[in-house]
Every structure is written in C-alpha cells, then in structure tokens.
BARO-218501 format. One line per 4 residues: their letters; for each residue x, y, z of N, C-alpha, C. Coordinates in steps of 0.2 Angstrom, whole numbers, always signed. Layout:
a) X Y Z X Y Z X Y Z  ...
This chain:
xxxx) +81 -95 +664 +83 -89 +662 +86 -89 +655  +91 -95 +656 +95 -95 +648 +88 -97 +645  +84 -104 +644 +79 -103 +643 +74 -98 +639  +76 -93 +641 +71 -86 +640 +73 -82 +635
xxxx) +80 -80 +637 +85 -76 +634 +86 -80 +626  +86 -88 +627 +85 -90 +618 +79 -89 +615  +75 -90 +619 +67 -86 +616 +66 -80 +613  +69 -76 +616 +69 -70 +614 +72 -68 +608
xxxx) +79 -71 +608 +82 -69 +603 +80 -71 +598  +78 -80 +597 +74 -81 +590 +69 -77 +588  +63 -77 +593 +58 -71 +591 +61 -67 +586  +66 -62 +590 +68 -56 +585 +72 -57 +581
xxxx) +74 -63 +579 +77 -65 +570 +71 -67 +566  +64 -69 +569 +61 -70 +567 +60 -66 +565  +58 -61 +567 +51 -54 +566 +56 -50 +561  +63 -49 +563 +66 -46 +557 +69 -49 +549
xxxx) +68 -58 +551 +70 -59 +544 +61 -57 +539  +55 -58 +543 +50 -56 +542 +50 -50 +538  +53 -44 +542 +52 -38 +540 +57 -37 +530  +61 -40 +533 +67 -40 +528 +63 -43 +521
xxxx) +62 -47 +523 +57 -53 +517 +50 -47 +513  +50 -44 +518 +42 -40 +515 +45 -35 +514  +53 -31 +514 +55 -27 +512 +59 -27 +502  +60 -35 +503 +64 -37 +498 +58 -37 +492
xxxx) +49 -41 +496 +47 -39 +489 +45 -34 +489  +43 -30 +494 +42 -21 +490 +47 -21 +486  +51 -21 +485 +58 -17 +482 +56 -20 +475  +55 -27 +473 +51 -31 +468 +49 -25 +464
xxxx) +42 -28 +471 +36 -25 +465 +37 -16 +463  +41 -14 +468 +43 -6 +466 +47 -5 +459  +51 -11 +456 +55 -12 +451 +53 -11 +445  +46 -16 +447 +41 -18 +438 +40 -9 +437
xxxx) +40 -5 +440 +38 +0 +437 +45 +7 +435  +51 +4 +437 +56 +8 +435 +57 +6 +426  +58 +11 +422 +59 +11 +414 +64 +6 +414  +66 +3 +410 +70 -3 +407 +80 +0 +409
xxxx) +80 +8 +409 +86 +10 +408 +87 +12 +417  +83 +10 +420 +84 +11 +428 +84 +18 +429  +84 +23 +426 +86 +32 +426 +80 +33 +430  +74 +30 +428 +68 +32 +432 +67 +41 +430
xxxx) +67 +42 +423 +66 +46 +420 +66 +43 +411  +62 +51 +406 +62 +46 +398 +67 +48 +396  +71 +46 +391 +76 +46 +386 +73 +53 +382  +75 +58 +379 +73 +62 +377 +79 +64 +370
xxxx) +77 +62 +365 +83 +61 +359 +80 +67 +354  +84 +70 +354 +83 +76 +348 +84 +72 +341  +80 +74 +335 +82 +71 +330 +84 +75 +324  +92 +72 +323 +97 +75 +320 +100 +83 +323
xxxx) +99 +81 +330 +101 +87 +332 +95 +91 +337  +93 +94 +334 +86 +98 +335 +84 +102 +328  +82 +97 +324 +82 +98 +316 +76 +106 +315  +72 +106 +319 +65 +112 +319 +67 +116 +321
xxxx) +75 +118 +324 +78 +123 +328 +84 +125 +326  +87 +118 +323 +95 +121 +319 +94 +120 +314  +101 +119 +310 +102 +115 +303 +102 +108 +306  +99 +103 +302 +100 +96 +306 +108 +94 +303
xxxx) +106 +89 +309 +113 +84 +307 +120 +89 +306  +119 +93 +313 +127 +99 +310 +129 +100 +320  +134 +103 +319 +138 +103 +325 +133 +107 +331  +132 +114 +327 +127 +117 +330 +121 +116 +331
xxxx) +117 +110 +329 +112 +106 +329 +113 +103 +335  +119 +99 +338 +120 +96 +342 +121 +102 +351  +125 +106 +346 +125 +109 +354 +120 +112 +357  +114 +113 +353 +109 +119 +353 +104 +112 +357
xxxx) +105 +108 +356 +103 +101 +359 +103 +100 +365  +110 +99 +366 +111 +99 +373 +109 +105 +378  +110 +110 +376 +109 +116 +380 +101 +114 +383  +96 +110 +376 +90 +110 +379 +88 +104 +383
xxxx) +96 +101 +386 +92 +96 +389 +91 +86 +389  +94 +87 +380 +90 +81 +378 +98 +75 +383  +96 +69 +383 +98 +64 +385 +103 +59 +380  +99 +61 +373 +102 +58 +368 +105 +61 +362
xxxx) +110 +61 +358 +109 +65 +352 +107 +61 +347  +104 +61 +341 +102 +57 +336 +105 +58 +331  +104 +55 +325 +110 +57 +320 +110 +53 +316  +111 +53 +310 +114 +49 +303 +123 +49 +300
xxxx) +124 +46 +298 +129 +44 +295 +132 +40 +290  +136 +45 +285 +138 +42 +278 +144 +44 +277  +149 +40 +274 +155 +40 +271 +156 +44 +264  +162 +46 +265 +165 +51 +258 +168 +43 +256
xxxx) +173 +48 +251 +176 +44 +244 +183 +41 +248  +186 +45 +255 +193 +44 +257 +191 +41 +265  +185 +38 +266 +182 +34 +271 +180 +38 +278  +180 +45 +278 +177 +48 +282 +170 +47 +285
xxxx) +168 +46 +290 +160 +45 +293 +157 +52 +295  +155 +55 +290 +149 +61 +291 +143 +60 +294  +142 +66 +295 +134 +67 +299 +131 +70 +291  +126 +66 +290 +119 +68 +282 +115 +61 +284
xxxx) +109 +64 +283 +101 +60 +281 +102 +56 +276  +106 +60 +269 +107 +56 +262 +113 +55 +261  +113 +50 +259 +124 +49 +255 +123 +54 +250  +119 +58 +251 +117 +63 +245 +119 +72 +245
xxxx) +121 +75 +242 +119 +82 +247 +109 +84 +244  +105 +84 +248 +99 +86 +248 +97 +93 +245  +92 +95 +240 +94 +101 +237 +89 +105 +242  +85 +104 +246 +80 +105 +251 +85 +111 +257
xxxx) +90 +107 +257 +94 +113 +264 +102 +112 +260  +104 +111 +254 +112 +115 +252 +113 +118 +248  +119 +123 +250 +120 +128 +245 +128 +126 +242  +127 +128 +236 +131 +124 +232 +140 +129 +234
xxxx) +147 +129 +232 +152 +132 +231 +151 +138 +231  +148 +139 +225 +147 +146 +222 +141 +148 +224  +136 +149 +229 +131 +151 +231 +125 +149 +230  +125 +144 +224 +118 +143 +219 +115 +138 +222
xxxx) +108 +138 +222 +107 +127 +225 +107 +123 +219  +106 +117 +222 +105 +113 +220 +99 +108 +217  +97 +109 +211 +92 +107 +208 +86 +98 +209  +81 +97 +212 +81 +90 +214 +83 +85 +210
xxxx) +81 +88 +203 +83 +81 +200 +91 +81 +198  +93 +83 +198 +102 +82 +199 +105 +81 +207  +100 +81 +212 +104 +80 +219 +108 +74 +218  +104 +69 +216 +108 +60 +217 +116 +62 +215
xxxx) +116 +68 +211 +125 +68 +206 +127 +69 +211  +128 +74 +217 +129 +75 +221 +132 +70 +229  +135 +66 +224 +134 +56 +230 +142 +60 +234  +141 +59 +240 +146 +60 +245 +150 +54 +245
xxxx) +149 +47 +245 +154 +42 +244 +157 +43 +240  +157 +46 +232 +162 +49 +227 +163 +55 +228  +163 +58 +236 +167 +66 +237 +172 +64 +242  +178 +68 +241 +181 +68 +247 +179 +72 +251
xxxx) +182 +73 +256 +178 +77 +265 +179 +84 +263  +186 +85 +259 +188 +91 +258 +183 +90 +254  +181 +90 +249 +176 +94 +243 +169 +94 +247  +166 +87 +253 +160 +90 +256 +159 +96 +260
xxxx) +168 +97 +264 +167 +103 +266 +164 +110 +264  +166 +112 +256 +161 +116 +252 +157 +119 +254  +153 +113 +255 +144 +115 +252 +141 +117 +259  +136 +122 +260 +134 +125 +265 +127 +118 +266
xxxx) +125 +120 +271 +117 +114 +274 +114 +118 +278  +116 +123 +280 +112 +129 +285 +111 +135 +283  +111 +137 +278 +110 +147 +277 +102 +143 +271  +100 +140 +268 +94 +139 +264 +88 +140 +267
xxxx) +85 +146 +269 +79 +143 +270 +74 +135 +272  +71 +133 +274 +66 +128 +273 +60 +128 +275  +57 +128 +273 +48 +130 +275 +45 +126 +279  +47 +118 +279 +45 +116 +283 +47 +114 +290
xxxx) +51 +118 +292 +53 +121 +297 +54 +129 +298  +49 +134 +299 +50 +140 +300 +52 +141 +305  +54 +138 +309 +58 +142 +318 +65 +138 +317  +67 +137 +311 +73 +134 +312 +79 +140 +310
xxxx) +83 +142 +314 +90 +147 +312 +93 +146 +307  +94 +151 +304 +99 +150 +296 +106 +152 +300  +111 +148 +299 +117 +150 +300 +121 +144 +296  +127 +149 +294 +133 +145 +289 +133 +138 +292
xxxx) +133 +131 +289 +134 +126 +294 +136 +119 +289  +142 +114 +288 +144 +109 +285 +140 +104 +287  +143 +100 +284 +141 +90 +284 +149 +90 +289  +147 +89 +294 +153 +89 +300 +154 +81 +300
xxxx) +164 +79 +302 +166 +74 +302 +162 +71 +311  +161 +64 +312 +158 +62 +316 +162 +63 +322  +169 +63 +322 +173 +61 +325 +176 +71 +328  +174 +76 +322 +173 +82 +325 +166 +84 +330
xxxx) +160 +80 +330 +155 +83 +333 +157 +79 +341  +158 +73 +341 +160 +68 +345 +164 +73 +351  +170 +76 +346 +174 +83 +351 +172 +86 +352  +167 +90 +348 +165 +98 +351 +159 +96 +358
xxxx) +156 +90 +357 +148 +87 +361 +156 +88 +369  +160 +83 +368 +165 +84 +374 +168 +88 +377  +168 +93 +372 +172 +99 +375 +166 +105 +379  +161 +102 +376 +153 +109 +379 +153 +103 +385
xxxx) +152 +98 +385 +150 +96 +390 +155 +95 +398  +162 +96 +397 +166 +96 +402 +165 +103 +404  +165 +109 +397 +164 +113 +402 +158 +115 +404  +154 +115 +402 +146 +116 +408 +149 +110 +412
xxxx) +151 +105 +415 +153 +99 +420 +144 +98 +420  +143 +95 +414 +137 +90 +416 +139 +82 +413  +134 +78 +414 +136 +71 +411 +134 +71 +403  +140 +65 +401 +138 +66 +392 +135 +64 +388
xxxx) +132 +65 +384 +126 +62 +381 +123 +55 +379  +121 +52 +375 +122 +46 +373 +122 +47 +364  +124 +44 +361 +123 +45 +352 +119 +38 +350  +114 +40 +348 +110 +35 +343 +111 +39 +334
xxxx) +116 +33 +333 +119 +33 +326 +112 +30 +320  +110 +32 +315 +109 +29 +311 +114 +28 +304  +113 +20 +302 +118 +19 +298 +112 +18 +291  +117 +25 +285 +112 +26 +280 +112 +19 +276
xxxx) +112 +13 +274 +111 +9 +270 +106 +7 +266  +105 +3 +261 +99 +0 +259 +106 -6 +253  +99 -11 +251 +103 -15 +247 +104 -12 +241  +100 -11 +238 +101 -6 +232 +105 -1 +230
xxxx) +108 +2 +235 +115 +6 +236 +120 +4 +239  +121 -1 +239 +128 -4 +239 +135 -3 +235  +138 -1 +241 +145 +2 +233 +142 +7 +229  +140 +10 +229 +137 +17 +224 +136 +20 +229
xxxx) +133 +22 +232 +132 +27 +237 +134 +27 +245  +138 +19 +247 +138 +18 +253 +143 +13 +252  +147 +11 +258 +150 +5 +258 +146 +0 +258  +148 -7 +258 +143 -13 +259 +143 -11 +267
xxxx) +136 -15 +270 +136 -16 +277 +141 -18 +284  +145 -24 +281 +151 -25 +285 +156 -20 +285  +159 -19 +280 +163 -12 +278 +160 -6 +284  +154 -4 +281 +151 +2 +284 +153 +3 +292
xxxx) +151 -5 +295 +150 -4 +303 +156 -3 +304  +161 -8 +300 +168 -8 +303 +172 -1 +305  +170 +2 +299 +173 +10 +297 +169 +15 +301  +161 +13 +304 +159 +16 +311 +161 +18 +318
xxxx) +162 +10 +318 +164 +6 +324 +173 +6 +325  +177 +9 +321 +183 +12 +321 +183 +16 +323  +179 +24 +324 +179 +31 +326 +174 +28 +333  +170 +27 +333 +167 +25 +339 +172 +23 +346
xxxx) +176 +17 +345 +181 +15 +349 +186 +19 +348  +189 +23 +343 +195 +28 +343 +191 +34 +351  +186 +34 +348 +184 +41 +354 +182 +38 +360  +182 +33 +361 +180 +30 +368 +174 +29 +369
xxxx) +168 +30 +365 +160 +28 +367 +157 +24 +366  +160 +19 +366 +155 +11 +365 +150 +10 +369  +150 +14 +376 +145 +13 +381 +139 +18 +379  +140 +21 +377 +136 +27 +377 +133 +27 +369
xxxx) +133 +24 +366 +132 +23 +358 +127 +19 +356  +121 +22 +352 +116 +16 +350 +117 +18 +342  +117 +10 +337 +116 +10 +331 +111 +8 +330  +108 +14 +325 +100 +10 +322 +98 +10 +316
xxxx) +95 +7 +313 +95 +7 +305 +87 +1 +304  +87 +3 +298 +79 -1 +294 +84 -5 +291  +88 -6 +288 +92 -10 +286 +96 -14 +289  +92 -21 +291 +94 -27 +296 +101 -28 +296
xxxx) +104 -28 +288 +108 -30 +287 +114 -28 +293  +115 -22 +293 +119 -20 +297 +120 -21 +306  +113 -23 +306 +111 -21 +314 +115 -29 +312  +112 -34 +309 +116 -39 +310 +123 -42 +310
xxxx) +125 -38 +307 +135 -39 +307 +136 -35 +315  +133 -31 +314 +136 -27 +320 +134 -32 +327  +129 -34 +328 +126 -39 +333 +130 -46 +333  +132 -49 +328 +136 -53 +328 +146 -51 +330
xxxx) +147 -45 +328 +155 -44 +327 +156 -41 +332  +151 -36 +336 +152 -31 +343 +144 -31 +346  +145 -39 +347 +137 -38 +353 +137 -33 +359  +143 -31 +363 +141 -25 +366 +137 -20 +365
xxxx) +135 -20 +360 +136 -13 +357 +127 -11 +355  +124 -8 +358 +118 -7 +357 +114 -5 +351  +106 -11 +351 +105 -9 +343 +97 -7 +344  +95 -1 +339 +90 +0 +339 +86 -3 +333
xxxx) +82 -4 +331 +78 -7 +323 +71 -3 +323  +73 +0 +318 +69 +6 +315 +63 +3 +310  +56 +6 +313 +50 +4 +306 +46 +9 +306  +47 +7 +297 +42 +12 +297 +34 +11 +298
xxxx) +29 +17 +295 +23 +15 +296 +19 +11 +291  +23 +11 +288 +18 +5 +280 +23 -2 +279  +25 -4 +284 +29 -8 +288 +24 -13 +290  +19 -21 +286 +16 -22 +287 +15 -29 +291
xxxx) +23 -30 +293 +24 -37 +295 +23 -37 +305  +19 -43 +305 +22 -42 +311 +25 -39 +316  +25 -38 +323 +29 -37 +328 +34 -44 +329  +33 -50 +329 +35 -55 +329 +40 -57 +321
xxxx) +36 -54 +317 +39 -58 +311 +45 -53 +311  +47 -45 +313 +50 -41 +311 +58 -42 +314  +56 -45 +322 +61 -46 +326 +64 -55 +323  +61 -57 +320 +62 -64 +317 +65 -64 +312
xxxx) +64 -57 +308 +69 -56 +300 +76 -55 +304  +75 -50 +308 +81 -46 +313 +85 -52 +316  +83 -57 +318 +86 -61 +321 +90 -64 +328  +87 -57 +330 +91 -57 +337 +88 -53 +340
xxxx) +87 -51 +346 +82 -46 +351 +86 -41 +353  +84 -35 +350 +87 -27 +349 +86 -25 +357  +90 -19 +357 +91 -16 +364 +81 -11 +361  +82 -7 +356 +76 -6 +356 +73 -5 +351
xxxx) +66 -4 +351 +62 -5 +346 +60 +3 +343  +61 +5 +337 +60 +11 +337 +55 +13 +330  +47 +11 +332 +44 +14 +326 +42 +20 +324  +40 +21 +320 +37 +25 +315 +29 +28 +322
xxxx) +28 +33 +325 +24 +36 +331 +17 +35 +328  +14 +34 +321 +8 +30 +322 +5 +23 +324  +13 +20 +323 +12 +12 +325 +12 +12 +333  +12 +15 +338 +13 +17 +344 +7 +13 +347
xxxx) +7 +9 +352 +1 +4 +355 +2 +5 +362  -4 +1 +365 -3 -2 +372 +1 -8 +371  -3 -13 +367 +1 -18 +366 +6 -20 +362  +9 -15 +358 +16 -16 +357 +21 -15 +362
xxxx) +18 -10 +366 +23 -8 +371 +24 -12 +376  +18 -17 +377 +18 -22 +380 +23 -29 +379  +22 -27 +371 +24 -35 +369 +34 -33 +368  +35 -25 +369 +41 -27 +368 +43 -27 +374
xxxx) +40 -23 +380 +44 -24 +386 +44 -30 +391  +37 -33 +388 +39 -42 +390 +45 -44 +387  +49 -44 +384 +55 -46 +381 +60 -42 +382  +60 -36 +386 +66 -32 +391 +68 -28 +384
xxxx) +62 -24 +378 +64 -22 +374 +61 -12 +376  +67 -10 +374 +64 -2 +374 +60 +1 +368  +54 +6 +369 +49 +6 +365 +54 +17 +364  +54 +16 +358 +57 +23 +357 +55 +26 +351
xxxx) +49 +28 +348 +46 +30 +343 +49 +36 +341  +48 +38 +334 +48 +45 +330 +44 +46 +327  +46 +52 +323 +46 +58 +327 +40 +61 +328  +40 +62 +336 +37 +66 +339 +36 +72 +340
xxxx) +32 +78 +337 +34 +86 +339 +29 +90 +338  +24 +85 +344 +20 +90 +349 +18 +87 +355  +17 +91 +358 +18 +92 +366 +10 +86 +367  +7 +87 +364 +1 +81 +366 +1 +77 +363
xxxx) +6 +74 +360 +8 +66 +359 +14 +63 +364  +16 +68 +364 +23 +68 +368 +19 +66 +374  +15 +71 +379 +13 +68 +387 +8 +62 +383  +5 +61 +379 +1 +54 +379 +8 +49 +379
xxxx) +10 +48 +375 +17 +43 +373 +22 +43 +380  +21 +46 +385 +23 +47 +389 +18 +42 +395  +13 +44 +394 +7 +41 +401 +7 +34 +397  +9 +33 +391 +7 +25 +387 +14 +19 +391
xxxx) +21 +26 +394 +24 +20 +397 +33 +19 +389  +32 +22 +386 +37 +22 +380 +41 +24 +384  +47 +21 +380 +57 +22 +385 +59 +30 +384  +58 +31 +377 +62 +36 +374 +58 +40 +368
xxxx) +59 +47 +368 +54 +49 +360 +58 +54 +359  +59 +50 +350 +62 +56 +347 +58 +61 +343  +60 +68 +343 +58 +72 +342 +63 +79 +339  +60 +80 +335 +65 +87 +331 +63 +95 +334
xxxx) +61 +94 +341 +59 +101 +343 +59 +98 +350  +67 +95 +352 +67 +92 +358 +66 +99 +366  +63 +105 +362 +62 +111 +369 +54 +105 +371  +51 +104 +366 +46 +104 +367 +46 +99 +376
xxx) +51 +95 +377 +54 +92 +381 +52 +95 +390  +51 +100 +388 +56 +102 +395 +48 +109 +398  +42 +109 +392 +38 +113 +392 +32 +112 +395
C-alpha cells in the first residue's frame, strides 16, 4: 500500500512539473510578441505638443495633448543668456509663428539676430509664438502663447495630471545642438546636458524622460555621465550611412531609434529589435501610415496631429 501511495504521488509531480514546464514556455513564446516597453500597447508621442492643433512647443500645446491621450510629450529645448531651459525648435525665434514686442513680425532673413542664447527669459518672454497665423497648419488655434520655461510646463503637465488623477506622461527631450553652433547659439554639449539634466533631476523625472538628438555628441556625454537615463538618436531621411555604421558613430546602443518615417522598414525594424532597440519614427500625420507603421510592429510614432491616435 505504502508502495502504491509513492506511485501516486511521484506520478502527480510528474504530470504537474509537466504541465508547469509547458506553461513556462507559453509564457515564452507569448513574450516575443509583447512591444519592448512591456505596456502591450504603442507609445503615442505628440510632436511639440500637438503642433497641427496648438502653438508648438507652448504650455497649451502640451495640455491640449494630454487631454488627447498621447503617452508621451515631445519637445525641444534651448537655453537663454541667464541659463534657462526653454521649450523652441530653434535657438532662434522663427519668423514663421512670432510676433515681435510691438506687434510686428519677424523678417526671415533677420530671424538668426533673434538668438535666445544672447536673450534673457525675461526678454523671450515678450515675444508671442501663437497668435500668427500659419498655413501649414490650418486646424491649428491662434491663441496668445510664450517660449515657456521647461521647468514651467514640467508643473503645469503635473498639476492637469494629478487633477484628472491619471498617470503622467513620459518627456522625449530634444537637445537643439549642432557643431557649428557652439557657444553662439547654444551651450557646448557637455554644458548643455548638465544644465538639462539639472531641471530634470530638480523636478524628479529621470524615469519618465527620453533625450533625443541628431547631434551624437550629446547623446554621448549624456550616456557616459547619466547612463540611467534614456536615449533616443534621431535620423534623418538623406541620412546615408548605414544602420550599423550609424549606431557605430553613436557608440553605444540607444534606448531607441528614431528615423525620419520614410526610412521606415521591415528590416530595420527587425534589425533594431534584435538588439532590444525601440523603432519610433516621425513625423507621422495620417491615419494610413499610422495603422501601416502600426501592423509593421514599430514601438512608438510621433505625430503632430496626435487625435489622429485615438480615431
């Protein structure tokens, strides 16, 4: 009888270490197909806000964002004369969307005189970036709107989000650099991230923050001085070199990869998620690239008409 009764029992650790085992690798192969950020849902990044629908790169660009949903904010950032981190596309004011002091705009070819690195915060406060018209955006709202301090949109994103009680967004930063504009229109790179990455840690979002830039240099100080810290590398589409040779210049393997939407592949996307790379293209803003770039398997897609998202 005792006989019997160990029979039995082995059997059944048999048959459930069995079961366990076939349950460990479903669970496996069910994995390969969750997205890289485990959400099991896409990253949905408004660019500059919701650039097609507000004033880009402005407070109310950001909130008009969330309300629609998106997962991420996106955004640029450049420094005044007294070391502020502004939200602007250009170290510049753009004659395209600002109105001057006095009401007037801004001529193209005198925009560059207009450098925000030789303006204090106070003087970019000024100048309006939202009442101008702009044509290539016609569904976008004209209302009064500044170059807001990073560390102002950081608190207003805070404060809309505690009170709707939803979770807070993520920020994918670009840092405006080139080598050519060093010290003249920007800090040098090292400078730059530090004085970033100082508001960044002051407001508490290291976790939640992605740096991205065309300009390697920065991604590289930053990846060497706060590897925490997540990095996107940005290419354009006349961007000739390699997939290989690009992360080779880069020197280190980015959180993710973020082309220019006509370089968009199977086998890019292939070649970067065999390397635990996320594929997040720009900009996207139609709805029939968005569901292809979607069925293609891509992590995240930014877009300046982030409703399109949700339609």
């Amino acid at each position: 009888m005792k006989t019997l009764f160990v029979a039995i029992f082995c059997a059944l650790l048999l048959f459930t270490g069995c079961n366990s085992s076939k349950k460990m690798n479903t669970q496996k192969e069910s994995l390969k197909n969750v997205p890289l950020d485990g959400l099991g849902s896409l990253d949905k990044q408004g660019h500059r806000g919701c650039r097609g629908l507000m004033p880009e790169n402005t407070i109310p660009a950001m909130i008009e964002a969330i309300g629609l949903g998106v997962t991420t904010l996106e955004m640029d950032v450049v420094f005044t004369k007294d070391g502020k981190a502004v939200l602007s596309h250009e170290p510049f004011f753009n004659h395209v969307i600002t109105t001057k002091p006095d009401g007037s705009y801004i001529n193209q070819v005198d925009e560059k005189d207009y450098n925000i690195f030789k303006m204090t915060y106070a003087e970019v406060a000024t100048f309006d970036v939202g009442l101008k018209p702009d044509t290539s955006f016609p569904q976008q709202q004209k209302i009064k709107a500044i170059k807001p301090l990073l560390s102002d949109v950081i608190d207003a994103v805070n404060e809309t989000m505690m009170t709707r009680k939803r979770p807070m967004p993520l920020y994918n930063i670009e840092t405006k650099t080139s080598p050519e504009t060093d010290n003249s229109f920007h800090p040098s790179p090292g400078v730059f991230v530090d004085k970033l990455m100082k508001v960044i840690i002051e407001k508490g979002i290291e976790d939640r923050v992605i740096i991205q830039s065309f300009d390697v240099r920065t991604l590289q100080y930053l990846h060497k001085k706060y590897p925490a810290i997540k990095t996107a590398l940005l290419i354009e589409e006349l961007d000739n070199r390699s997939f290989r040779k690009q992360l080779a210049d880069l020197g280190f393997t980015p959180t993710i990869y973020s082309p220019s939407k006509g370089l968009v592949t199977d086998i890019l996307i292939r070649n970067c998620h065999d390397l635990q790379i996320k594929v997040i293209p720009w900009t996207v803003n139609d709805k029939t690239t968005i569901s292809k770039f979607k069925g293609m398997g891509v992590d995240g897609i930014i877009s300046d008409y982030p409703n399109l998202f949700n339609e």
